[in-house]
C-alpha positions as CSV (number, residue, x, y, z in Angstrom):
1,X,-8.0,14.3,-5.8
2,X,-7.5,12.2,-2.8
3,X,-6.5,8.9,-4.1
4,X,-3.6,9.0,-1.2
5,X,-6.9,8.8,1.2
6,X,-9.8,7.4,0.2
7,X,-10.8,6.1,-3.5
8,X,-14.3,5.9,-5.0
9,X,-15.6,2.8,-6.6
10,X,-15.2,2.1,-10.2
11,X,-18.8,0.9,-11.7
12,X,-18.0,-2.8,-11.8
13,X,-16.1,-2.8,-8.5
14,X,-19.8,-1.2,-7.4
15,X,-21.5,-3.9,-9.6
16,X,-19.9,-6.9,-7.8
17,X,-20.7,-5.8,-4.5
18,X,-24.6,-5.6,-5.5
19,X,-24.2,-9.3,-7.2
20,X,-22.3,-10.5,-4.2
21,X,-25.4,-9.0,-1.8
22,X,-27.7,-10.8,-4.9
23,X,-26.2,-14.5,-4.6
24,X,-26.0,-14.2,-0.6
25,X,-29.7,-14.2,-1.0
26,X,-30.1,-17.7,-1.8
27,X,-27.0,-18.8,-0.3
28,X,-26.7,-22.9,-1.7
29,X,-23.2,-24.8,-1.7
30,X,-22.8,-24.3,-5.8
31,X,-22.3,-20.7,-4.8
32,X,-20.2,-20.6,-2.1
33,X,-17.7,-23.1,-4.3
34,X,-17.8,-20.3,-6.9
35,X,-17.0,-17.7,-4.1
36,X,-14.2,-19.7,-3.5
37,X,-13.1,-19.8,-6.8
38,X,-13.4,-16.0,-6.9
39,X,-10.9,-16.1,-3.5
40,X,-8.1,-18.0,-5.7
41,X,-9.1,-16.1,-9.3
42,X,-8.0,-12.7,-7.0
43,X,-4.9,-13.9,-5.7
44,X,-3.5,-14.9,-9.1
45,X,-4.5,-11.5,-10.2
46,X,-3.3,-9.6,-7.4
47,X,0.0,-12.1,-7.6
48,X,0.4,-10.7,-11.5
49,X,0.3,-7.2,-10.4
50,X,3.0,-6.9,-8.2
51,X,5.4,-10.0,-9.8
52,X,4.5,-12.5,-7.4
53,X,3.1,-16.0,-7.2
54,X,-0.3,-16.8,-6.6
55,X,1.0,-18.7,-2.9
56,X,3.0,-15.6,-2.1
57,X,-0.1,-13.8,-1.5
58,X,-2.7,-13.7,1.5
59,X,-5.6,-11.2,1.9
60,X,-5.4,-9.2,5.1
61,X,-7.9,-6.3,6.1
62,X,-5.4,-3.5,5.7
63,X,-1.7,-2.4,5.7
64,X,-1.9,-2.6,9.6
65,X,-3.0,-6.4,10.4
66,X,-0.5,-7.0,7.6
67,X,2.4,-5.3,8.9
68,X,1.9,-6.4,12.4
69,X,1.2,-10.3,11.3
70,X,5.0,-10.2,10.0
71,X,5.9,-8.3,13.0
72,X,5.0,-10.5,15.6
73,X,5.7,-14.0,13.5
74,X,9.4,-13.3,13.8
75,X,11.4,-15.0,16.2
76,X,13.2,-12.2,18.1
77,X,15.9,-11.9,20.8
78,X,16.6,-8.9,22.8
79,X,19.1,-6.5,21.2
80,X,17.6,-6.8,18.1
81,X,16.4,-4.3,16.2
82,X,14.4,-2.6,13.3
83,X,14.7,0.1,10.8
84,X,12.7,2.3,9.8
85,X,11.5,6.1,8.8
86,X,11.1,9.0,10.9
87,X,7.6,10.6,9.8
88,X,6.8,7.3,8.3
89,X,2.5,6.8,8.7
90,X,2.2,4.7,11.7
91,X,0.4,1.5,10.0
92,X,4.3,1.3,9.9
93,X,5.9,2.6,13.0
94,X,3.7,0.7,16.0
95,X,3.3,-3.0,15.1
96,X,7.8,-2.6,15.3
97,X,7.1,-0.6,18.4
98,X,5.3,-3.2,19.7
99,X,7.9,-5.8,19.7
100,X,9.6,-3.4,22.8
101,X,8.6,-5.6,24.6
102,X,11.1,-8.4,23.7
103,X,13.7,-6.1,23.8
104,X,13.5,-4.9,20.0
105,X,14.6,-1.6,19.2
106,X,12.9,0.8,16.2
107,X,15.8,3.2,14.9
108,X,14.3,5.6,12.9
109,X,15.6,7.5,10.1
110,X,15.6,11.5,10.3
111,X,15.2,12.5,6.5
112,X,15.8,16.2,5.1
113,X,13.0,17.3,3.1
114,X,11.5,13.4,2.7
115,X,14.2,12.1,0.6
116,X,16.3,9.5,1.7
117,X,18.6,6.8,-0.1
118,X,20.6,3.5,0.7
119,X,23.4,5.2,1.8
120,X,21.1,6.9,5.0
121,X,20.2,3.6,5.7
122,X,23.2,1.4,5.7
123,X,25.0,4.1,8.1
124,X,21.9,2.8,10.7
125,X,22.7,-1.2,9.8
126,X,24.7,-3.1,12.1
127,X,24.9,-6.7,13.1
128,X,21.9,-6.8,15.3
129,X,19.5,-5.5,12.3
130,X,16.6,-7.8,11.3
131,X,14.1,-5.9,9.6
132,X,14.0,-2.8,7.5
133,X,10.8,-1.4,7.2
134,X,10.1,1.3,4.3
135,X,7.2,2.9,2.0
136,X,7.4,2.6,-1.1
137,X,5.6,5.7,-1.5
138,X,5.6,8.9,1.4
139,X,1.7,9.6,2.6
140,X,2.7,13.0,3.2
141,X,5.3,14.1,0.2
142,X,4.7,11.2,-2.2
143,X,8.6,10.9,-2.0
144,X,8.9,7.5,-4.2
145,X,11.9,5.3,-2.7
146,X,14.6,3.6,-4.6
147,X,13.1,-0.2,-3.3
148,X,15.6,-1.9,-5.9
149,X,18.7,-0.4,-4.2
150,X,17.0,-1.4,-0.5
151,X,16.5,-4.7,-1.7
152,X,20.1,-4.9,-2.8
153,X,21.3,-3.9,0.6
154,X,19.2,-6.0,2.6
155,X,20.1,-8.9,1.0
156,X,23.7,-8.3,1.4
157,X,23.2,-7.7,5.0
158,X,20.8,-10.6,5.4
159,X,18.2,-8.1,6.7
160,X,14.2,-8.7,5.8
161,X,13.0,-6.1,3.6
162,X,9.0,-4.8,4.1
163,X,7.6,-2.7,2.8
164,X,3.8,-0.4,3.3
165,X,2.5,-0.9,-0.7
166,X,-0.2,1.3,0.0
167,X,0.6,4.4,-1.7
168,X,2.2,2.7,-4.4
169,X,0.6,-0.4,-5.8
170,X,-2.1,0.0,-8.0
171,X,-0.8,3.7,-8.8
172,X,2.9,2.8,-10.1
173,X,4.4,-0.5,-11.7
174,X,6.0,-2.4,-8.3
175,X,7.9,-5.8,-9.1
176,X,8.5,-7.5,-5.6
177,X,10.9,-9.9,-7.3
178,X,12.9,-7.1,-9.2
179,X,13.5,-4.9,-6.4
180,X,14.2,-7.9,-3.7
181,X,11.3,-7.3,-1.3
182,X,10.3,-10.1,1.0
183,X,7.7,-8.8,2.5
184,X,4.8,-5.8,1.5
185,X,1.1,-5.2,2.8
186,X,-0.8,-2.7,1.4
187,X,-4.9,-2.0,2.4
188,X,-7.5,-2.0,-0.9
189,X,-9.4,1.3,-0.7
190,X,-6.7,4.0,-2.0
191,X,-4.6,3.6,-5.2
192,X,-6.1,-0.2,-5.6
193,X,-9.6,1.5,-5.9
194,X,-11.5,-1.1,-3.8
195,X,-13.3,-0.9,-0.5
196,X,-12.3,-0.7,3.1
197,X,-11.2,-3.9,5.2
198,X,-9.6,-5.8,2.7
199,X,-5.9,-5.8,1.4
200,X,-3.3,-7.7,0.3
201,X,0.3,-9.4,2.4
202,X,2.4,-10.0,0.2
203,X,5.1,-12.8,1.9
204,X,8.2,-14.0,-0.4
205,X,8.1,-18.0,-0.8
206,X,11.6,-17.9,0.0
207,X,11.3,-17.0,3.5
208,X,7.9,-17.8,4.5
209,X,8.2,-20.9,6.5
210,X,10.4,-18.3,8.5
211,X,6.9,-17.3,10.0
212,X,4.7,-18.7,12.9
213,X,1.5,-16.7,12.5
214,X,0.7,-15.0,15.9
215,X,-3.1,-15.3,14.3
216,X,-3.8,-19.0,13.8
217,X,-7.6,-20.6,13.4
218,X,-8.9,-23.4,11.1
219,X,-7.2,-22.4,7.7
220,X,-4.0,-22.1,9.2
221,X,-2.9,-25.9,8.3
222,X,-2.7,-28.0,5.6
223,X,-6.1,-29.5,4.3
224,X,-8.0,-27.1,6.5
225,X,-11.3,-29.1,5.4
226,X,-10.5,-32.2,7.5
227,X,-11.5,-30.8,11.3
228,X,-10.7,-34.0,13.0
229,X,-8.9,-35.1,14.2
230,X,-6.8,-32.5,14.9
231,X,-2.9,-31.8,12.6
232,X,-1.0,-28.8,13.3
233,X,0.7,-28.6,9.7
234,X,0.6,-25.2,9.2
235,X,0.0,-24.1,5.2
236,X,3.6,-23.8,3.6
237,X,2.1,-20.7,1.7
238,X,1.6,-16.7,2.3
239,X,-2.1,-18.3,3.4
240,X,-1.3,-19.4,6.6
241,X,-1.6,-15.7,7.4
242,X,-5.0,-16.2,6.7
243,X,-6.8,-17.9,10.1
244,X,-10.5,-17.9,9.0
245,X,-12.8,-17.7,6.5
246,X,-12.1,-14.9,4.2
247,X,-13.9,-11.7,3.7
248,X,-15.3,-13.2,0.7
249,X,-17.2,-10.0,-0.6
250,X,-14.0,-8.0,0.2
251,X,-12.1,-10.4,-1.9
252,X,-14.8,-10.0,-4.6
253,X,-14.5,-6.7,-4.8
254,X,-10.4,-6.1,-4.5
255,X,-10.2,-8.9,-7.2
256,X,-12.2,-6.8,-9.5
257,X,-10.6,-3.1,-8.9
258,X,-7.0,-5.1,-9.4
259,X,-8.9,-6.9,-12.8
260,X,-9.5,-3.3,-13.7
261,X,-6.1,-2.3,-13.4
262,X,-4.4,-5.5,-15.0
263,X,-6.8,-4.4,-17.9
264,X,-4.6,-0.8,-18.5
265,X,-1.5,-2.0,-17.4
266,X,0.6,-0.5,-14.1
267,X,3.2,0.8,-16.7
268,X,0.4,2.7,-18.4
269,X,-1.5,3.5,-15.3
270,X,2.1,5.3,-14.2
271,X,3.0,7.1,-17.2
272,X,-0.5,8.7,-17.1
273,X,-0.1,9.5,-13.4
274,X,3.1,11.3,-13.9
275,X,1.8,13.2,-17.3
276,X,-1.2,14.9,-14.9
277,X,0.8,15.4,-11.6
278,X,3.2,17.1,-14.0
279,X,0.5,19.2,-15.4
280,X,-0.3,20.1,-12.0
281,X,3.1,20.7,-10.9
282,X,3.8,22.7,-13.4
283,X,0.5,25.1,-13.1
284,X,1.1,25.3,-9.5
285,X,4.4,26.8,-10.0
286,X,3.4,29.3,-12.4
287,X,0.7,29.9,-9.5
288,X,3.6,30.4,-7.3
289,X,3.2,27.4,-5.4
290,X,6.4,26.1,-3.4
291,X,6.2,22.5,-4.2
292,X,7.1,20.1,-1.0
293,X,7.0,17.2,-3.4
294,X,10.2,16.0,-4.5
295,X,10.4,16.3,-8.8
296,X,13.0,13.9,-10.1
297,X,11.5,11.5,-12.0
298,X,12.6,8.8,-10.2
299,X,11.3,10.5,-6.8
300,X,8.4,11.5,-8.5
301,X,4.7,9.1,-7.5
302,X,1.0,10.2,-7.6
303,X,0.9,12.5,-4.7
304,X,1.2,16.1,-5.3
305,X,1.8,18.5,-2.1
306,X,2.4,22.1,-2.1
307,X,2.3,25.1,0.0
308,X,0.3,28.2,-1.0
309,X,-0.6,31.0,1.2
310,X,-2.8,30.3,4.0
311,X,-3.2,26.6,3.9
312,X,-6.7,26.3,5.4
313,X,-8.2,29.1,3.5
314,X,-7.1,27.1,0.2
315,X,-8.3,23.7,1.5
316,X,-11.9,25.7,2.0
317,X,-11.6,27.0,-1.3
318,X,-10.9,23.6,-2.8
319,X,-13.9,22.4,-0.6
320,X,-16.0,24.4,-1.8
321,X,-15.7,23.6,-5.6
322,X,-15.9,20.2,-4.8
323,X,-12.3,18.8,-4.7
324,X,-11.4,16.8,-2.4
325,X,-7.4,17.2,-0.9
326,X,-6.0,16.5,2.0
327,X,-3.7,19.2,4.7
328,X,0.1,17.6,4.5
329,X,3.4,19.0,5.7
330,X,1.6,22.1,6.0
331,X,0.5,22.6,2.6
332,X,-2.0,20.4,0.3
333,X,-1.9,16.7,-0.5
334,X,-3.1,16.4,-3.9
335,X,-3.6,13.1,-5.3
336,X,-5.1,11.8,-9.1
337,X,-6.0,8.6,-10.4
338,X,-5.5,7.4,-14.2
339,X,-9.2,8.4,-14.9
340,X,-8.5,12.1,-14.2
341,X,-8.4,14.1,-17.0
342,X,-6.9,16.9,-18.4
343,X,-9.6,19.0,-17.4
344,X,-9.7,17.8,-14.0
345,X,-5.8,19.1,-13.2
346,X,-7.7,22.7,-15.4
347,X,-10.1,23.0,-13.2
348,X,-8.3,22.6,-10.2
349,X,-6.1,24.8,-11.0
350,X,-8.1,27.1,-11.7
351,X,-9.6,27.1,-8.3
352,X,-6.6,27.7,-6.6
353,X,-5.7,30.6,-8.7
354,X,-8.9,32.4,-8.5
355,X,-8.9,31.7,-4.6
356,X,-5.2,33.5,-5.0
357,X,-6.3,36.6,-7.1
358,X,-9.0,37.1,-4.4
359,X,-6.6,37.4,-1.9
């Protein structure tokens, strides 16, 4: 129950590491031309599943590297400035911070009970904004934000919209194109279901020659094969985010979690998600939960956080049967996959109301 954190391997994501470990036994040049293959097979696939082309994507080690490699490719005068969201999980509050020292300024959005909506953040806009910087999905309340209207507003204000995918892609149906991002990084190892250390960027063809990667190496340029003599025609793609050789057992293994979820479908993968956080929702209330977790549909994602009594003693209780949740907002971060079932969300409920009764 802690997709929001950590996710375990599915069988073939497993599987691909052990035949990655297999090849790199007898490493010959037929197989590392098929690794690379593999590189450009998973960022077609992970271009399909968020509605982007195949050169719109580069593979980054986690939301972090991503967000700050847009960070710190922008040009940026003093004055400027960025917006973003109070409470927001750092990944996407320090690499803006950071640009302080060009005289950048981070405005940060004060939200009542984790909502907030375009109207909050066009009273923040003014002609200095650059960058607005959102989840698409709350760590903490699973709060799911309206990314079409943010889009809309950013591109009437000519302001960069990126966005932290983490707690969304792979768990809901995100469109970059539909909802006007140009910009959205998101690590592998939560809703994605893949490792640690290797994630997606996500950069809009439409703006990325806007960039001059603050990471640069030998795959930088154009026709990175041809070491000498030396060209600095830097790629014209997302991939000039990428300065090195790839993590290509990473890659292998991202490119087959997203295969797995391209094979059910991220609107199916969603509507499943919301039937089994609304069984949960609903059995915690009856348990007399208070439900921090904003309801409306269209607010709604796959976290699930609520406040029940005394918050460690139910985290211990949960423990101790097994299921894994997470402390949030003072309560319990609760967070299924698609391959939960019914009698998952029975038997933790179960748990929590026994550890209630014994109270």
């Amino acid at each position: 129950m802690n997709h929001a954190g950590i996710s375990p391997l599915p069988r073939r994501v497993s599987q691909a590491l052990h035949d990655f470990a297999d090849e790199a036994l007898s490493l010959d040049p037929s197989v590392y031309v098929e690794w690379e293959r593999r590189v450009d097979r998973a960022r077609c696939s992970f271009a399909k599943l968020i509605g982007a082309e195949t050169s719109e994507i580069a593979f980054v080690r986690n939301t972090s590297e991503g967000l700050s490699l847009i960070a710190g490719g922008l040009e940026w005068r003093e004055g400027d400035n960025v917006i973003g969201i109070a409470d927001e999980y750092p990944s996407n509050v320090y690499p803006w911070w950071g640009l302080r020292r060009f005289g950048v300024e981070t405005r940060l959005l004060d939200r009542p009970r984790s909502r907030f909506g375009v109207d909050d953040i066009g009273r923040l806009v003014d002609s200095r904004t650059r960058v607005l910087a959102v989840s698409a999905v709350d760590w903490q309340s699973g709060f799911r934000a309206n990314l079409a209207e943010l889009g809309s507003l950013c591109q009437e204000r000519g302001i960069l919209f990126c966005v932290d995918g983490i707690q969304a892609v792979g768990a809901l149906a995100v469109d970059v194109r539909a909802c006007g991002i140009d910009c959205m990084a998101m690590g592998g190892h939560k809703w994605l279901l893949a490792p640690e250390g290797c994630g997606a960027l996500f950069v809009s063809k439409r703006i990325v020659e806007r960039f001059r990667p603050p990471l640069l190496g030998w795959k930088s340029v154009t026709d990175p094969n041809r070491y000498l003599p030396y060209h600095f025609d830097l790629r014209h793609d997302a991939a000039r985010f990428e300065p090195g050789t790839e993590s290509h057992v990473g890659v292998r293994a991202l490119g087959t979690a997203v295969d797995l979820l391209l094979e059910i479908g991220p609107p199916a993968i969603e509507a499943r998600l919301f039937d089994l956080t609304g069984q949960l929702g609903e059995g915690l209330r009856r348990l007399g939960a208070e439900m921090l977790s904003p309801w409306a549909i269209d607010e709604r994602s796959g976290i699930v956080t609520f406040r029940l009594g005394d918050t460690n003693a139910l985290l211990g209780a949960l423990a101790g049967a097994k299921i894994i949740a997470r402390p949030r907002m003072g309560g319990v971060r609760l967070a299924p996959h698609f391959y939960n079932d019914d009698e998952d969300i029975s038997f933790v409920l179960d748990v929590v109301g026994t550890h209630q009764r014994s109270l």
